[in-house]
BADREN-689281 format. One line per 3 residues: number of its first residue (from 1); their letters; for each residue x, y, z of N, C-alpha, C. Coordinates in nm, 4 decimals. Example, Ala and Ser with C-alpha at 12.3 -4.5 7.8 and 13.67 -1.06 7.14 Angstrom:
// residues 2
1) AS) 1.3190:-0.5690:0.7800:1.2300:-0.4500:0.7800:1.3200:-0.3300:0.7800 ~ 1.2850:-0.2250:0.7080:1.3670:-0.1060:0.7140:1.2900:0.0030:0.7870 .
This chain:
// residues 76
1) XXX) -2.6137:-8.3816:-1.6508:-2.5903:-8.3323:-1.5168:-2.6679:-8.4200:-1.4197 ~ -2.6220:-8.4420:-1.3281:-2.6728:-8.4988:-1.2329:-2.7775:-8.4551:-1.1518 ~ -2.8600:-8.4824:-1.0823:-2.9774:-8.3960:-1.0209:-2.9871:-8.4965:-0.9237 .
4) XXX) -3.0485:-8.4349:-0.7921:-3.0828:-8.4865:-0.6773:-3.2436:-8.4503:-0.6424 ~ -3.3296:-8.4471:-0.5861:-3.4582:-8.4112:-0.5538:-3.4654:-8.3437:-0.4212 ~ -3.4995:-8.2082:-0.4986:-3.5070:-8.0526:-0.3955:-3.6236:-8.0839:-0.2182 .
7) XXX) -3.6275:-7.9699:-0.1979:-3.6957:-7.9565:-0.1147:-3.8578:-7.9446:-0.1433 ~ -3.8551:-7.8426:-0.2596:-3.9958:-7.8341:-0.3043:-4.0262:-7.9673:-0.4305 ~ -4.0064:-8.0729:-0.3861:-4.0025:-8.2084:-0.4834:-3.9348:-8.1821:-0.6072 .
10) XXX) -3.8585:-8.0593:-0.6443:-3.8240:-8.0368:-0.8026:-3.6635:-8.1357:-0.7773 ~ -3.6456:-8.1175:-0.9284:-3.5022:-8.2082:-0.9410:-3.3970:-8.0822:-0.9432 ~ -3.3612:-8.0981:-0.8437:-3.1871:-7.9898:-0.8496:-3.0479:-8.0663:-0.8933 .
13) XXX) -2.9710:-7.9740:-0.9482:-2.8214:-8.0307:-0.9311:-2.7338:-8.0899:-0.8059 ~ -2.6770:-8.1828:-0.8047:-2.5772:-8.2360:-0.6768:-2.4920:-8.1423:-0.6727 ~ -2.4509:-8.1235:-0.5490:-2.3606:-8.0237:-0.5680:-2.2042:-8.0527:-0.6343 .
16) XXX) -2.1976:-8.1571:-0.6486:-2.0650:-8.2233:-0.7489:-2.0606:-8.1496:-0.9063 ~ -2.2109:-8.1931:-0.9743:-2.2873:-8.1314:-1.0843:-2.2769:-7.9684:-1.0918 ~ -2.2960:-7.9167:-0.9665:-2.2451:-7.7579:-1.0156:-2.1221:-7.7181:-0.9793 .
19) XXX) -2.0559:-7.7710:-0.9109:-1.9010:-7.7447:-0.9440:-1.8256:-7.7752:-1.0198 ~ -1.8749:-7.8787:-1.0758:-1.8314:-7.8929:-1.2204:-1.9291:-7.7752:-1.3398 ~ -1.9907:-7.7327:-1.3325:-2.0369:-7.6388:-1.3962:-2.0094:-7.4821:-1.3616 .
22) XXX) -1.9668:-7.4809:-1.2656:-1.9190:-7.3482:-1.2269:-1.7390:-7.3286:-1.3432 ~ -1.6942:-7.4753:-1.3355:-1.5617:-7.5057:-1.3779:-1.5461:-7.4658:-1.5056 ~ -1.6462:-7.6019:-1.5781:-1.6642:-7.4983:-1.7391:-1.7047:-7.3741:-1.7297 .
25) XXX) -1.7616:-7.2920:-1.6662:-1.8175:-7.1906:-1.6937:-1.6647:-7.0889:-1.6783 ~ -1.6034:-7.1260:-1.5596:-1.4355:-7.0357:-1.5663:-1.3409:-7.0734:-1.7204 ~ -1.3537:-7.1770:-1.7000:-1.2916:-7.2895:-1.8489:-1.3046:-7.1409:-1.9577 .
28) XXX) -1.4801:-7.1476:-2.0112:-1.4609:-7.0623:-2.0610:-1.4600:-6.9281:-2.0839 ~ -1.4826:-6.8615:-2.0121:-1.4464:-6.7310:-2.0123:-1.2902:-6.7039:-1.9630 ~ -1.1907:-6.7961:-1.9427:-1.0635:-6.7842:-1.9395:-0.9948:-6.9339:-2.0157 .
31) XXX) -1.0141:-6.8971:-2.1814:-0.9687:-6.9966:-2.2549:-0.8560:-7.0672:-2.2440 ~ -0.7630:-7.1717:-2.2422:-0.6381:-7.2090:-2.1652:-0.6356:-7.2552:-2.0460 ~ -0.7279:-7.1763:-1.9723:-0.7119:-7.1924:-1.7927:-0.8127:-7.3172:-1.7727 .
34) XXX) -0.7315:-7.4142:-1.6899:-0.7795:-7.5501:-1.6378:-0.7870:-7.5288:-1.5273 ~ -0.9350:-7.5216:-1.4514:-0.9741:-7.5366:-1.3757:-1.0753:-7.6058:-1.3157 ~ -1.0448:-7.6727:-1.1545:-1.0751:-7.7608:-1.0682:-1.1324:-7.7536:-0.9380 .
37) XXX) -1.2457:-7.8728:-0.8900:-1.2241:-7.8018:-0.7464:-1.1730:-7.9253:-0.6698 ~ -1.0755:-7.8885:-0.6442:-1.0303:-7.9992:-0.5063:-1.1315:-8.0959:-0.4154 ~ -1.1480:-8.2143:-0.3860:-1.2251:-8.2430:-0.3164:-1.1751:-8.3070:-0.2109 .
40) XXX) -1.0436:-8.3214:-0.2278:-0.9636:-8.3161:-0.0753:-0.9462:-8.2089:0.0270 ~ -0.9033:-8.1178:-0.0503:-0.8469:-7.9771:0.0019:-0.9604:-7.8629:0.0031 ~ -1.1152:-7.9200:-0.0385:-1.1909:-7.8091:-0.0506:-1.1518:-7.6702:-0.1247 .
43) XXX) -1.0795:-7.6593:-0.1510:-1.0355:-7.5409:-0.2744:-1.0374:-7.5654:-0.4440 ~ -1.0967:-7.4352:-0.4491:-1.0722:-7.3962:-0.6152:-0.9210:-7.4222:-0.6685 ~ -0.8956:-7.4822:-0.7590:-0.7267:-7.4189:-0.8399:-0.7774:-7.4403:-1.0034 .
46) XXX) -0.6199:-7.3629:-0.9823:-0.6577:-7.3021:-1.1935:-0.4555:-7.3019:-1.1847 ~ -0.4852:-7.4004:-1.3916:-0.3303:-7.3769:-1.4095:-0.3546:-7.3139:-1.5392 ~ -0.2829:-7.1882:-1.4812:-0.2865:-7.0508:-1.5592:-0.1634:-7.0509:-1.6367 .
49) XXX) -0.2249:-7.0418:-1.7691:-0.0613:-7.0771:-1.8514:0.0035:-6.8937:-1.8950 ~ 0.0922:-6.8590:-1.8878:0.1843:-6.7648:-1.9078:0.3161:-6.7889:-1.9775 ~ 0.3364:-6.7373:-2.0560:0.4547:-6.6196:-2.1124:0.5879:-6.7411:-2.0530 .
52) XXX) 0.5792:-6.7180:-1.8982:0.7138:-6.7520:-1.8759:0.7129:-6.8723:-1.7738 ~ 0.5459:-6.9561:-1.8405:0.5207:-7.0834:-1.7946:0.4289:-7.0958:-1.7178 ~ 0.3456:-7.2521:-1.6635:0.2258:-7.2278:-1.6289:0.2157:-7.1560:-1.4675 .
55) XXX) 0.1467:-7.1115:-1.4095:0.1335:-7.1267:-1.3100:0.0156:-7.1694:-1.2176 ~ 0.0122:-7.2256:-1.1068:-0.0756:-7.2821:-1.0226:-0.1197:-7.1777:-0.9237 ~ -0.2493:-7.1670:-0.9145:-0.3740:-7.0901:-0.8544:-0.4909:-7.1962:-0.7628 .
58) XXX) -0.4562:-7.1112:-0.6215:-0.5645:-7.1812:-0.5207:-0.6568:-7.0764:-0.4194 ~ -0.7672:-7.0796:-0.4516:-0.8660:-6.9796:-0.4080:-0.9485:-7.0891:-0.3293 ~ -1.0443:-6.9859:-0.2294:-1.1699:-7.0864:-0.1008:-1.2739:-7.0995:-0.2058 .
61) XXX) -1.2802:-6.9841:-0.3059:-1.4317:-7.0051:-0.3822:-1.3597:-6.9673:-0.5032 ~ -1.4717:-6.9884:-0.5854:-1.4701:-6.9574:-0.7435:-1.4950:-6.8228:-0.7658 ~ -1.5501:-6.7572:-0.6902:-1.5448:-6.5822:-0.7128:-1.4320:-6.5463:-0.6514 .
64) XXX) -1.3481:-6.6098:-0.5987:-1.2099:-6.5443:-0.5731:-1.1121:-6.6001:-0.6611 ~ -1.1209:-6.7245:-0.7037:-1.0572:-6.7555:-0.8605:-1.0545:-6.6912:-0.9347 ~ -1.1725:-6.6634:-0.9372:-1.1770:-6.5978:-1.1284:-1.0909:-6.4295:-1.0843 .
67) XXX) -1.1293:-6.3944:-0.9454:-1.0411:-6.2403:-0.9345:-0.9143:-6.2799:-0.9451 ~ -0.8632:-6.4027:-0.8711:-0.6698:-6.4354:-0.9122:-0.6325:-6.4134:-1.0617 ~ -0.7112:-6.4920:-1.0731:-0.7027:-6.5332:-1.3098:-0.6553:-6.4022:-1.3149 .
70) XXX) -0.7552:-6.2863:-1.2859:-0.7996:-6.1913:-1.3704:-0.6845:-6.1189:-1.3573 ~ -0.6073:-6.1247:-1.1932:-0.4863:-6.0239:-1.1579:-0.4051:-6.0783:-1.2386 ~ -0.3511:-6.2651:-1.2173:-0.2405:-6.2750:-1.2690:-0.2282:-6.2225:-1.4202 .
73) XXX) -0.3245:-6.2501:-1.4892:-0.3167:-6.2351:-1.6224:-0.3153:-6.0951:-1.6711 ~ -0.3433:-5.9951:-1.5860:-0.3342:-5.8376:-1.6178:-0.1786:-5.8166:-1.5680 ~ -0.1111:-5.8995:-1.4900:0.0381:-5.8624:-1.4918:0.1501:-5.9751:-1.5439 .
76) X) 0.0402:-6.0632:-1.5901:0.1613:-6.1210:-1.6889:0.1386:-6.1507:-1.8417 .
């Protein structure tokens, strides 16, 4: 992971480094689901695979991702 140097001199993550860690962290607790964060478009997306094919998911944050996942996949 990448680290940058905090405020209180400690080494923190870039924020590149935890959005990519926020990513695996959706990755896995929704096995299948590939998810990204845009760095054009500033948005979350996830391609949510289903039954009757994948579909594409775009949220502002990752706590509103993981609530899309959670709907689509309880109705499909």
């Amino acid at each position: 992971m990448t680290v940058q140097r905090g405020t209180g001199g400690r080494d923190e993550p870039t924020p590149a480094a935890q959005r990519a860690a926020t990513a695996r962290g959706l990755q896995q607790q929704f096995p299948g689901v590939r998810v990204w964060y845009g760095e054009a478009t500033g948005s979350w997306w996830a391609m949510v695979p289903l039954r009757e094919g994948p579909r594409l998911l775009e949220a502002p944050s990752p706590q509103q991702l993981r609530e899309e996942i959670m709907s689509l996949r309880s109705r499909g």
